[in-house]
N, CA, C and O atoms as a Maestro MAE file, in Angstrom:
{
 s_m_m2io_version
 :::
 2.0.0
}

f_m_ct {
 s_m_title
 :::
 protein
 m_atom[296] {
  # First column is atom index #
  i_m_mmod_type
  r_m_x_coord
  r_m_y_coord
  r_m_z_coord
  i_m_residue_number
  s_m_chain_name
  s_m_pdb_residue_name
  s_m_pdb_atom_name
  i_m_atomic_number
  :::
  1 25 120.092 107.254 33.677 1 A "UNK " " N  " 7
  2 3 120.167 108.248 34.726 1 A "UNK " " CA " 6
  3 2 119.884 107.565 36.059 1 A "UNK " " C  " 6
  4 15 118.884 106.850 35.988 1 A "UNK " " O  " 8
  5 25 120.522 107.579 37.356 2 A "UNK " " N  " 7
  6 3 120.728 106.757 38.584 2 A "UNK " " CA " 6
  7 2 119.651 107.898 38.861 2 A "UNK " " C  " 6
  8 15 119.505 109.077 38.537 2 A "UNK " " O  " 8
  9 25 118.811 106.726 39.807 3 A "UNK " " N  " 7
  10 3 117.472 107.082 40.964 3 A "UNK " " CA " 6
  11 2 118.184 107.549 42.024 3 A "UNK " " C  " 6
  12 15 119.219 106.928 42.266 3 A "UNK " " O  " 8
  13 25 117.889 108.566 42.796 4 A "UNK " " N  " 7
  14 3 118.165 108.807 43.973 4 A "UNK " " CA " 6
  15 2 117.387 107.775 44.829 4 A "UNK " " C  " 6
  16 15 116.332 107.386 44.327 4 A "UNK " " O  " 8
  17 25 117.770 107.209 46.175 5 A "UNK " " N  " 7
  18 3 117.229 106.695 46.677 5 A "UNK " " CA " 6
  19 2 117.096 107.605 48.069 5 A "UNK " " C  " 6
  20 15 117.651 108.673 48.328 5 A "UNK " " O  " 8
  21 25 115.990 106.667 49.032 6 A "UNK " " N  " 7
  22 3 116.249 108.159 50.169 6 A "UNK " " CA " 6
  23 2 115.931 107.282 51.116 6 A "UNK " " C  " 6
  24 15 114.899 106.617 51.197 6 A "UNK " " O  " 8
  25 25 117.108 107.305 52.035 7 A "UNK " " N  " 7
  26 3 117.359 106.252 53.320 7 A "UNK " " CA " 6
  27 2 117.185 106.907 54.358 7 A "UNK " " C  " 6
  28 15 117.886 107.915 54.458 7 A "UNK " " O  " 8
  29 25 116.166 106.583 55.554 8 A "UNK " " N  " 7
  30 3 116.201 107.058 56.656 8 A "UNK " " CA " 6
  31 2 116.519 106.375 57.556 8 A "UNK " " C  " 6
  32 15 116.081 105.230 57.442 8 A "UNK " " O  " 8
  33 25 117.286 106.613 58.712 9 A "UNK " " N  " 7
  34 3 117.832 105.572 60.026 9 A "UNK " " CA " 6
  35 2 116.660 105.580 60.782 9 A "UNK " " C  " 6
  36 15 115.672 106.251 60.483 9 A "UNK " " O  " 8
  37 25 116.744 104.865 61.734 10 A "UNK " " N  " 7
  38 3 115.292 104.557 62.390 10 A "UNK " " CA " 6
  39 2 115.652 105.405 63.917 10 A "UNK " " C  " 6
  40 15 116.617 105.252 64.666 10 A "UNK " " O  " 8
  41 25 114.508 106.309 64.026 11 A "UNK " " N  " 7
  42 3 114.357 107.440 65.104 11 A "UNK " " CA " 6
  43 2 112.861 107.219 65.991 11 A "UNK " " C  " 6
  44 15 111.701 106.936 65.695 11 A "UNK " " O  " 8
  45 25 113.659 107.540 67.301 12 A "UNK " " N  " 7
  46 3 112.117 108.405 68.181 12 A "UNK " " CA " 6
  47 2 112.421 109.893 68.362 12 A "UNK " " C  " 6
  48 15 113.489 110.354 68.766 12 A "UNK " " O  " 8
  49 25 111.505 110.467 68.064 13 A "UNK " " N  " 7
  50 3 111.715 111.957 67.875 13 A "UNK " " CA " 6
  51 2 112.619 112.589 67.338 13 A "UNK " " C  " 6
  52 15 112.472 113.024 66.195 13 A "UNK " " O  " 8
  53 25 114.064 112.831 68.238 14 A "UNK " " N  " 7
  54 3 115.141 112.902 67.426 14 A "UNK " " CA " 6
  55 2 116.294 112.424 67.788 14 A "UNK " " C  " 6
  56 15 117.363 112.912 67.421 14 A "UNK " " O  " 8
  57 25 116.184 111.435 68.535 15 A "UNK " " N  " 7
  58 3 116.907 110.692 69.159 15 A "UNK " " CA " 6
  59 2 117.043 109.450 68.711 15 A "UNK " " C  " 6
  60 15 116.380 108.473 69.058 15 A "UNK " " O  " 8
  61 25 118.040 109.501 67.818 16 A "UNK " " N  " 7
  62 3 118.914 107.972 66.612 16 A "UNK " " CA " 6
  63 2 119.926 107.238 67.463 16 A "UNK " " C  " 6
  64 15 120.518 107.667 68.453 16 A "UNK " " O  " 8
  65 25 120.043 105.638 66.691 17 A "UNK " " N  " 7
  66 3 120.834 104.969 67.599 17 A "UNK " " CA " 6
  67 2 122.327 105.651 68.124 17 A "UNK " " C  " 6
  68 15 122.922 105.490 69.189 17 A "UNK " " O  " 8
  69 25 122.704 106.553 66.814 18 A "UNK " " N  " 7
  70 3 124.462 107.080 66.953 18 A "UNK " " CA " 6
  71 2 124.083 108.022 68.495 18 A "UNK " " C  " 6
  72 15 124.848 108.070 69.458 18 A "UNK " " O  " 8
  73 25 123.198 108.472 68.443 19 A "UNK " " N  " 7
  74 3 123.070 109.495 69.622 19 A "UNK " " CA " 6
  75 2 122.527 108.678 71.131 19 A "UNK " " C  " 6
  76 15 123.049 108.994 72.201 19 A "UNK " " O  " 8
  77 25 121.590 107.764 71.070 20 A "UNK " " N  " 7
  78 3 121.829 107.188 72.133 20 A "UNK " " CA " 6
  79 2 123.155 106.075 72.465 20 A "UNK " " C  " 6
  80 15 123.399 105.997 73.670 20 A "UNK " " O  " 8
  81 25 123.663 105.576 71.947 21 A "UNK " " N  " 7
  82 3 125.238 105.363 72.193 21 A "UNK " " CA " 6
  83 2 126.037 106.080 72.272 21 A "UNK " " C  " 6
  84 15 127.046 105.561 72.749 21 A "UNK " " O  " 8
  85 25 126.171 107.379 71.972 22 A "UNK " " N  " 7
  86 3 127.117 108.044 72.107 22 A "UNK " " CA " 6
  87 2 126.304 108.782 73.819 22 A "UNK " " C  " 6
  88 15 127.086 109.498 74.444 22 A "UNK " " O  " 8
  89 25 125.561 108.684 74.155 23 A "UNK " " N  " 7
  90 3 124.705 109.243 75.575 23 A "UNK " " CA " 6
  91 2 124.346 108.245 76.566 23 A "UNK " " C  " 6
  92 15 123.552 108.422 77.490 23 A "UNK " " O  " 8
  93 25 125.035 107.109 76.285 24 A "UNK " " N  " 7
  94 3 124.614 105.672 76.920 24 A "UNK " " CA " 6
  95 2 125.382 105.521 78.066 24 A "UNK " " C  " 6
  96 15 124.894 104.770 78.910 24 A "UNK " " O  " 8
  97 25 126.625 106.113 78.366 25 A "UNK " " N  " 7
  98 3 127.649 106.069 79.483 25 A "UNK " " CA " 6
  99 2 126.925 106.924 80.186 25 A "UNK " " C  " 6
  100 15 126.125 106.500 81.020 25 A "UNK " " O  " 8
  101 25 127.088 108.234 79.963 26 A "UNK " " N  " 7
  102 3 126.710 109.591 80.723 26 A "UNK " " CA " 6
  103 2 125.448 108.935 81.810 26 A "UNK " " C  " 6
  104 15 125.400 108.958 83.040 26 A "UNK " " O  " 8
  105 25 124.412 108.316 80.726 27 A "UNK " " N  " 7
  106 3 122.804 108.255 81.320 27 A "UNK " " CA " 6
  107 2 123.067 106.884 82.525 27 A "UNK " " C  " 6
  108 15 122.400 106.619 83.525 27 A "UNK " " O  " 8
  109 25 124.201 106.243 82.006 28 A "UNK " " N  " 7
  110 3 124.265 105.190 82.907 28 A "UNK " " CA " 6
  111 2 124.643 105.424 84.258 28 A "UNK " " C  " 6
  112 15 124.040 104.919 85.205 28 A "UNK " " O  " 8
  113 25 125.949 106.424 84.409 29 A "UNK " " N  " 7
  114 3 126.243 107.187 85.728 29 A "UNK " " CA " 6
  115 2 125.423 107.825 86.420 29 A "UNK " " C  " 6
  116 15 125.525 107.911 87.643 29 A "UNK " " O  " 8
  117 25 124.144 108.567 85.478 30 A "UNK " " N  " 7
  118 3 123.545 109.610 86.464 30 A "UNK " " CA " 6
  119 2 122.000 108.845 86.809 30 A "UNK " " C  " 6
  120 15 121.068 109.435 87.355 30 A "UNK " " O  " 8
  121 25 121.976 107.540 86.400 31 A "UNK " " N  " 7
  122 3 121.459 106.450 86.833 31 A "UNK " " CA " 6
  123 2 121.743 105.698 88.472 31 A "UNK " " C  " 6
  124 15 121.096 105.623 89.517 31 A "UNK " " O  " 8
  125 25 122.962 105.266 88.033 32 A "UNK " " N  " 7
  126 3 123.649 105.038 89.433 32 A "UNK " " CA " 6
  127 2 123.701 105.603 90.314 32 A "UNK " " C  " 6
  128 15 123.262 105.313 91.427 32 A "UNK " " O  " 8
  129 25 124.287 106.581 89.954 33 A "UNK " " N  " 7
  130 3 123.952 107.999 91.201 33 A "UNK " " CA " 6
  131 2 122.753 107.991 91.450 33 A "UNK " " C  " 6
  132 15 122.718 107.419 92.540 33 A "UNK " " O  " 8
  133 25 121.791 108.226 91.193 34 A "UNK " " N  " 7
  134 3 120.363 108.447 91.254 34 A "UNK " " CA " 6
  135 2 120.168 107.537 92.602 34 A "UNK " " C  " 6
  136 15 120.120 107.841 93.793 34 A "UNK " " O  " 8
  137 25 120.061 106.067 91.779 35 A "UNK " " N  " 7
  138 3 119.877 104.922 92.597 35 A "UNK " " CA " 6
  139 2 120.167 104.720 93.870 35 A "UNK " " C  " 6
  140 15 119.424 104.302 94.758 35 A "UNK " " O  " 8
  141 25 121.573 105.118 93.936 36 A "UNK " " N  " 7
  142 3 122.265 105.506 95.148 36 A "UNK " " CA " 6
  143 2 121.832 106.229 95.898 36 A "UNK " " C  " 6
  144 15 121.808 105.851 97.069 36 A "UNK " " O  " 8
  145 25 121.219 107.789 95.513 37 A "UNK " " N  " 7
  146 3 120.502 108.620 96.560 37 A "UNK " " CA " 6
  147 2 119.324 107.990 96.983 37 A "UNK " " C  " 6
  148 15 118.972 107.654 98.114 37 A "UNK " " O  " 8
  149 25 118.853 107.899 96.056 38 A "UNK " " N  " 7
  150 3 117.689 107.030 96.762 38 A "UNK " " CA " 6
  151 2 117.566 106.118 97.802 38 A "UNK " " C  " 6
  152 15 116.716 106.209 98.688 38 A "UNK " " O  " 8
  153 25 118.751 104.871 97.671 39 A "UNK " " N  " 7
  154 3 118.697 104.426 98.784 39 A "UNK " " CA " 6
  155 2 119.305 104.456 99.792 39 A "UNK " " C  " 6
  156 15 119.131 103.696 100.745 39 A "UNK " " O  " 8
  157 25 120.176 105.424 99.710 40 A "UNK " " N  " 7
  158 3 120.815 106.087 100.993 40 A "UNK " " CA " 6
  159 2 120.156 107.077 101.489 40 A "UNK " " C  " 6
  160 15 120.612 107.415 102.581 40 A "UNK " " O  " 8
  161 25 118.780 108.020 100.945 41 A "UNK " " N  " 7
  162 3 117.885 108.765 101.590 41 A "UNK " " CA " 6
  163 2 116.357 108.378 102.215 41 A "UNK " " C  " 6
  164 15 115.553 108.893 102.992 41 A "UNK " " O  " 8
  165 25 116.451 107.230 101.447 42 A "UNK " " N  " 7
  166 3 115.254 106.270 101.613 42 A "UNK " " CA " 6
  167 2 115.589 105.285 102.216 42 A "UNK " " C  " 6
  168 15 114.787 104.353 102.156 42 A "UNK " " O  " 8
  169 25 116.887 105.061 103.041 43 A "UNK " " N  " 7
  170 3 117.638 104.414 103.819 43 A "UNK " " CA " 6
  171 2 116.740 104.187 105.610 43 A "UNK " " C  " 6
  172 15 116.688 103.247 106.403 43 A "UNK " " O  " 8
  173 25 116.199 105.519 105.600 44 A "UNK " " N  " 7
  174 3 115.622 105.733 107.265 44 A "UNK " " CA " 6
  175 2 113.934 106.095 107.168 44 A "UNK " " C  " 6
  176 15 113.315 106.682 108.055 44 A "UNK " " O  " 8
  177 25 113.377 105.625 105.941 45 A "UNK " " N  " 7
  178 3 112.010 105.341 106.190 45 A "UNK " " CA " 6
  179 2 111.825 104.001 106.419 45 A "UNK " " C  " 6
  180 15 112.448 103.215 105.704 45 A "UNK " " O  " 8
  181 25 111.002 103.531 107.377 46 A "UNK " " N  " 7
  182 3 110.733 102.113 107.657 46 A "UNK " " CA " 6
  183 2 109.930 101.102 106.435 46 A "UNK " " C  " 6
  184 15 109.962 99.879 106.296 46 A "UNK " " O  " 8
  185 25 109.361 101.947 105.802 47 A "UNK " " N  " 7
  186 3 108.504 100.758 104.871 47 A "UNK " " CA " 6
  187 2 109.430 100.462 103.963 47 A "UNK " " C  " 6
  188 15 109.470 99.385 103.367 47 A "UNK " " O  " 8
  189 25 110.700 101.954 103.711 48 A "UNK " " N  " 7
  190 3 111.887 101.175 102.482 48 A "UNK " " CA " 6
  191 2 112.301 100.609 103.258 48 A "UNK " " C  " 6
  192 15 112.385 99.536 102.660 48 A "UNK " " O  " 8
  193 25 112.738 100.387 104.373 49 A "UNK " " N  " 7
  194 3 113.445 99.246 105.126 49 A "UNK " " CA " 6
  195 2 112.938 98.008 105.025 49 A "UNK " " C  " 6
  196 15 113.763 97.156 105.359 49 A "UNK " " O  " 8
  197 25 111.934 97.596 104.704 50 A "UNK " " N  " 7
  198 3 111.000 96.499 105.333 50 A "UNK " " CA " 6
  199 2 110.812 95.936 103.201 50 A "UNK " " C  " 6
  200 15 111.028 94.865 102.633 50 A "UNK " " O  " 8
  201 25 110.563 96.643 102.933 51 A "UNK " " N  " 7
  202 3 110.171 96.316 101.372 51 A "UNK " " CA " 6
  203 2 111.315 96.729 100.260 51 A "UNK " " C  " 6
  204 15 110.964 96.266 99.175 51 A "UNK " " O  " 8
  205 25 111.969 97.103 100.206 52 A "UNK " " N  " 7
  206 3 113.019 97.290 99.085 52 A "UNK " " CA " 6
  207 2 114.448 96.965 100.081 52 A "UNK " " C  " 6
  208 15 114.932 96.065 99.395 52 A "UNK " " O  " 8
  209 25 115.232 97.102 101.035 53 A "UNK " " N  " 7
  210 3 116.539 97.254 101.419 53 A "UNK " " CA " 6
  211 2 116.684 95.670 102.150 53 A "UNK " " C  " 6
  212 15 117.750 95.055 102.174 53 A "UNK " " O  " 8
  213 25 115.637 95.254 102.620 54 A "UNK " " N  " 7
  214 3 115.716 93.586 103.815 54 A "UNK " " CA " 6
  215 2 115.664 92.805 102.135 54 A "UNK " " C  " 6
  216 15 116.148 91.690 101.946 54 A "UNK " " O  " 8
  217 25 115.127 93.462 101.247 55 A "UNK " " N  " 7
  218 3 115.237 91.782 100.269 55 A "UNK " " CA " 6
  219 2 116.664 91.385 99.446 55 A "UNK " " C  " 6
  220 15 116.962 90.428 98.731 55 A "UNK " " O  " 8
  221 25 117.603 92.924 100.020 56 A "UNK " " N  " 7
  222 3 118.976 92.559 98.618 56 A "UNK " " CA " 6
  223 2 119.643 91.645 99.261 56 A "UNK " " C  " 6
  224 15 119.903 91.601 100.464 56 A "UNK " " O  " 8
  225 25 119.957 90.802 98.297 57 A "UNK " " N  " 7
  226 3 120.235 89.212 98.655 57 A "UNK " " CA " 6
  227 2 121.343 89.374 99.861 57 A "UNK " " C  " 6
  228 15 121.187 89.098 101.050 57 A "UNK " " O  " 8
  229 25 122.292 89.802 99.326 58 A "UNK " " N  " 7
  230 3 123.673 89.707 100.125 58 A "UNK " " CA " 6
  231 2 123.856 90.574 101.552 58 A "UNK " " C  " 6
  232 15 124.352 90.076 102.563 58 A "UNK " " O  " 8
  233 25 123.370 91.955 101.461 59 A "UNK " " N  " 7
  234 3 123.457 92.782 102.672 59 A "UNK " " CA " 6
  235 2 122.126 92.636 103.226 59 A "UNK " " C  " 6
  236 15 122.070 93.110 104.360 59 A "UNK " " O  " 8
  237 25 121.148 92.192 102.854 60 A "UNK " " N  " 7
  238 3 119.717 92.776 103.617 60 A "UNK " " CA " 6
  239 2 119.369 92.535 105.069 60 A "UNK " " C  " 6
  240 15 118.197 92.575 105.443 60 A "UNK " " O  " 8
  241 25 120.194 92.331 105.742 61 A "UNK " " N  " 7
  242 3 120.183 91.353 107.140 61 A "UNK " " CA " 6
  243 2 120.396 92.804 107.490 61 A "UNK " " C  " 6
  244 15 119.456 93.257 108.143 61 A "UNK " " O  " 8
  245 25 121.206 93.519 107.283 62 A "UNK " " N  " 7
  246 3 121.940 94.967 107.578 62 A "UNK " " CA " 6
  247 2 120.864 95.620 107.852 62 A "UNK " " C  " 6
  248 15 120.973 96.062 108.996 62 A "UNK " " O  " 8
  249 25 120.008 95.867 107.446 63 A "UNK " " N  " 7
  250 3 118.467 96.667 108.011 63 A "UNK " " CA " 6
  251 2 117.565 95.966 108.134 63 A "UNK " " C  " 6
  252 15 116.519 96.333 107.600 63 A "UNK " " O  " 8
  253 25 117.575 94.869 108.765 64 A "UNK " " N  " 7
  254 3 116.561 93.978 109.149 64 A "UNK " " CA " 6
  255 2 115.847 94.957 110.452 64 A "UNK " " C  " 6
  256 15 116.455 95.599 111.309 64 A "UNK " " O  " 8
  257 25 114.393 94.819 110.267 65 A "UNK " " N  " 7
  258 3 114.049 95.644 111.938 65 A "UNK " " CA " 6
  259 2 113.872 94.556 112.757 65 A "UNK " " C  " 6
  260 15 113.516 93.420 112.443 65 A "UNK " " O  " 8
  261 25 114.188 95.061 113.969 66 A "UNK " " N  " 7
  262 3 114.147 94.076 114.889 66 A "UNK " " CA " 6
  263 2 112.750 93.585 115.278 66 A "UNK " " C  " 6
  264 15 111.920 94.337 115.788 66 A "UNK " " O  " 8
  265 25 112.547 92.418 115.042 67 A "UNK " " N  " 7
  266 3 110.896 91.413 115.668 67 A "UNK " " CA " 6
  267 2 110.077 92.006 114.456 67 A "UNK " " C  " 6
  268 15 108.908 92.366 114.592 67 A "UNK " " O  " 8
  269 25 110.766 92.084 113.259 68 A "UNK " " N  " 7
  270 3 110.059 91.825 112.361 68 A "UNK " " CA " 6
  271 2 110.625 90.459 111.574 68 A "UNK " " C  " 6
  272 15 111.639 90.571 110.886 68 A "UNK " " O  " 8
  273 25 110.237 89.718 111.641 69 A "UNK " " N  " 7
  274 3 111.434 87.858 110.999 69 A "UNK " " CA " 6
  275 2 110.699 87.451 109.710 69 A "UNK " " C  " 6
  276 15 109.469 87.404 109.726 69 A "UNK " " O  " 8
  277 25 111.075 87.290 109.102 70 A "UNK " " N  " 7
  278 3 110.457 86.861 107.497 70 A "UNK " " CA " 6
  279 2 109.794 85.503 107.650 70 A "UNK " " C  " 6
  280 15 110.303 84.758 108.488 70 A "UNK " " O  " 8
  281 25 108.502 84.963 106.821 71 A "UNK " " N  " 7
  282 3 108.200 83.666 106.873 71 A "UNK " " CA " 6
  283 2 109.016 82.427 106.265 71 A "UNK " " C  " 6
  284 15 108.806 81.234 106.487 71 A "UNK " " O  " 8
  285 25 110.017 83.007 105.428 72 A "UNK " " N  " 7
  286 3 111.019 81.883 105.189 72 A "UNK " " CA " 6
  287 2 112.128 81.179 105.858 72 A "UNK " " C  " 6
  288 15 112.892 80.242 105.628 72 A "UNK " " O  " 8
  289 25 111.828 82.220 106.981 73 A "UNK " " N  " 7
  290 3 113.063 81.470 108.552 73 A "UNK " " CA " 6
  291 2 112.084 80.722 109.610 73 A "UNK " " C  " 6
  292 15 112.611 80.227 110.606 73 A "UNK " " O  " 8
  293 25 110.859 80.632 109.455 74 A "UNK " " N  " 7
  294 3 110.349 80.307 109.954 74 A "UNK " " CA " 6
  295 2 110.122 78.465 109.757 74 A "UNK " " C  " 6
  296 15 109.343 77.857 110.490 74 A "UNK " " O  " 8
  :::
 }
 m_bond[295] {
  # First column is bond index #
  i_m_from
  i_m_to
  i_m_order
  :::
  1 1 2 1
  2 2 3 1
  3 3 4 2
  4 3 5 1
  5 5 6 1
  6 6 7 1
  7 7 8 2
  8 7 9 1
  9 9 10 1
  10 10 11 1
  11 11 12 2
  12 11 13 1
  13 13 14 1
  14 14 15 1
  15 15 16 2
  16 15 17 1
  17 17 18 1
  18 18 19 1
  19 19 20 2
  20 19 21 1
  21 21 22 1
  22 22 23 1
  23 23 24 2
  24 23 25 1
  25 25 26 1
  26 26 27 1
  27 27 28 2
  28 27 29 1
  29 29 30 1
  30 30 31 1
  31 31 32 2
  32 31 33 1
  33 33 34 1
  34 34 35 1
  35 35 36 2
  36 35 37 1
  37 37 38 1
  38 38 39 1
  39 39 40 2
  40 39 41 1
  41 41 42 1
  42 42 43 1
  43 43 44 2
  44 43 45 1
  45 45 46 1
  46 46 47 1
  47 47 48 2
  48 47 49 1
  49 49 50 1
  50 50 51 1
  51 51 52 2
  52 51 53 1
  53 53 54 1
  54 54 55 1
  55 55 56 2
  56 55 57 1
  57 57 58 1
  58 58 59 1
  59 59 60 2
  60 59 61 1
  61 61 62 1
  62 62 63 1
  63 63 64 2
  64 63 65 1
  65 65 66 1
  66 66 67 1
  67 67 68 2
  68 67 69 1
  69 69 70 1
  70 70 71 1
  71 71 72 2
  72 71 73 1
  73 73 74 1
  74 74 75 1
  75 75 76 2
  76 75 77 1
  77 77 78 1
  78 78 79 1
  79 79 80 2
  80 79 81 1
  81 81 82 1
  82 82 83 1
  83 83 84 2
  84 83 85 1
  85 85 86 1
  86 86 87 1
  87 87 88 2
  88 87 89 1
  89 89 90 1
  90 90 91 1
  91 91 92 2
  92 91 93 1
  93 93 94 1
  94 94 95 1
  95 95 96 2
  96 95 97 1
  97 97 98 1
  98 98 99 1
  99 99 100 2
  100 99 101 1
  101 101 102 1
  102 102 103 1
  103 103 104 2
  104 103 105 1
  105 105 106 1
  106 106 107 1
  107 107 108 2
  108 107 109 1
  109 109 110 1
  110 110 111 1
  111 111 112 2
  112 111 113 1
  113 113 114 1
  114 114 115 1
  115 115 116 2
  116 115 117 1
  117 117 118 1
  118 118 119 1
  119 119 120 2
  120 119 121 1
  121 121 122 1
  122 122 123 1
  123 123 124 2
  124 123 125 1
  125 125 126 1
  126 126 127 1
  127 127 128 2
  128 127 129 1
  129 129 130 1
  130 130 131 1
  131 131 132 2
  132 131 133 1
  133 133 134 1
  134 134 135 1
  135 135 136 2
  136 135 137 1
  137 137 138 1
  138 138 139 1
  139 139 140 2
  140 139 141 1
  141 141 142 1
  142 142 143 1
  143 143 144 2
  144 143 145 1
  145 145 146 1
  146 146 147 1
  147 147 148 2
  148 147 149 1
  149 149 150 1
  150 150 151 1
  151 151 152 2
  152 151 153 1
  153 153 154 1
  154 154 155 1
  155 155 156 2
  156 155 157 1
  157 157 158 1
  158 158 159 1
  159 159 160 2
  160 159 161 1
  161 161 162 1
  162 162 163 1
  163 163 164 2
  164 163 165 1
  165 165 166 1
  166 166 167 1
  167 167 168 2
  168 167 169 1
  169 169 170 1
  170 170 171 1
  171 171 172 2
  172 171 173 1
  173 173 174 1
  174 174 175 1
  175 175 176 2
  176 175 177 1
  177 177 178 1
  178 178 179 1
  179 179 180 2
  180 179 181 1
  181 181 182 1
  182 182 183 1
  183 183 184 2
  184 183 185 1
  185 185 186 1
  186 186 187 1
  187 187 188 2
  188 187 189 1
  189 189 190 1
  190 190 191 1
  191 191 192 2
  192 191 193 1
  193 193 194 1
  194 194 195 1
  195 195 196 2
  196 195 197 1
  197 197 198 1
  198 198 199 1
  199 199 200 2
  200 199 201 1
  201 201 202 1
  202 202 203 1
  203 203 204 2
  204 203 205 1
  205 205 206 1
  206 206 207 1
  207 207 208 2
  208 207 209 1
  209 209 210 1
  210 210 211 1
  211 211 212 2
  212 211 213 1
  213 213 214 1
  214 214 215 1
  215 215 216 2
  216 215 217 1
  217 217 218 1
  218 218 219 1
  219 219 220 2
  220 219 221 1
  221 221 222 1
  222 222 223 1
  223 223 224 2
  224 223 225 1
  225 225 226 1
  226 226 227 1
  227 227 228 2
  228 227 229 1
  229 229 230 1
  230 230 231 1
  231 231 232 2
  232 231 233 1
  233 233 234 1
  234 234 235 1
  235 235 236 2
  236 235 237 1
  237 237 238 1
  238 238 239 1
  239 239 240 2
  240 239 241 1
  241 241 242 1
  242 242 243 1
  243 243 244 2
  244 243 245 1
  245 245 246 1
  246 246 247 1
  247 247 248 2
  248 247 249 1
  249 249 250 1
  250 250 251 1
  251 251 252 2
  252 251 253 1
  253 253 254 1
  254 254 255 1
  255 255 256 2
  256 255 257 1
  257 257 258 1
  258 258 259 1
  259 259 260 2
  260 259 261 1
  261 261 262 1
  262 262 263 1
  263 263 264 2
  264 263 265 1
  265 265 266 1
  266 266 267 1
  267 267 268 2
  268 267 269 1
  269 269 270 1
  270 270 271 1
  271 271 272 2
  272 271 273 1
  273 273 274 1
  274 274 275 1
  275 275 276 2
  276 275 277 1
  277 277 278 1
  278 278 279 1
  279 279 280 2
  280 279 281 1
  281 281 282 1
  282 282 283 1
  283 283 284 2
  284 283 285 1
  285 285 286 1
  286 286 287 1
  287 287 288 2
  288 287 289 1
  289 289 290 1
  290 290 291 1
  291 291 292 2
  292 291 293 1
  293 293 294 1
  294 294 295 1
  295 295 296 2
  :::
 }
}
C-alpha cells in the first residue's frame, strides 16, 4: 500500500514563490513610480538637494546649490 507523502512549497504567510513572480512586474512599476515621485517632489527641499539628488553620478551637477562645492573638487 503507497504512503502518502505531504509536500509543502516554502511560504511567508501566504505569499509562495508562484505568487510573488507572478506580482514581481506589477510591484516593480509601482516601485518606479514611487521613486519617481519622490524625487520629483523632494526635488525642491534643500537637504534632498544637497544629500540624495548632487550625488547621482551622471546628472547631479543639475541641482548643485550654488557656493555649496564638494571636498572632492577641492
Amino acid at each position: 500500500m503507497p504512503v502518502a507523502r505531504f509536500v509543502s512549497t516554502p511560504h511567508l504567510a501566504f505569499i509562495t514563490p508562484e505568487k510573488l513572480w507572478r506580482v514581481a512586474p506589477s510591484l516593480a512599476t509601482w516601485g518606479a513610480g514611487t521613486g519617481a515621485a519622490v524625487l520629483l517632489f523632494g526635488s525642491d527641499v534643500p537637504i534632498m538637494k544637497k544629500d540624495v539628488l548632487t550625488k547621482i553620478p551622471v546628472i547631479g551637477n543639475y541641482w548643485a546649490l550654488p557656493g555649496d562645492e564638494s571636498k572632492d573638487q577641492e
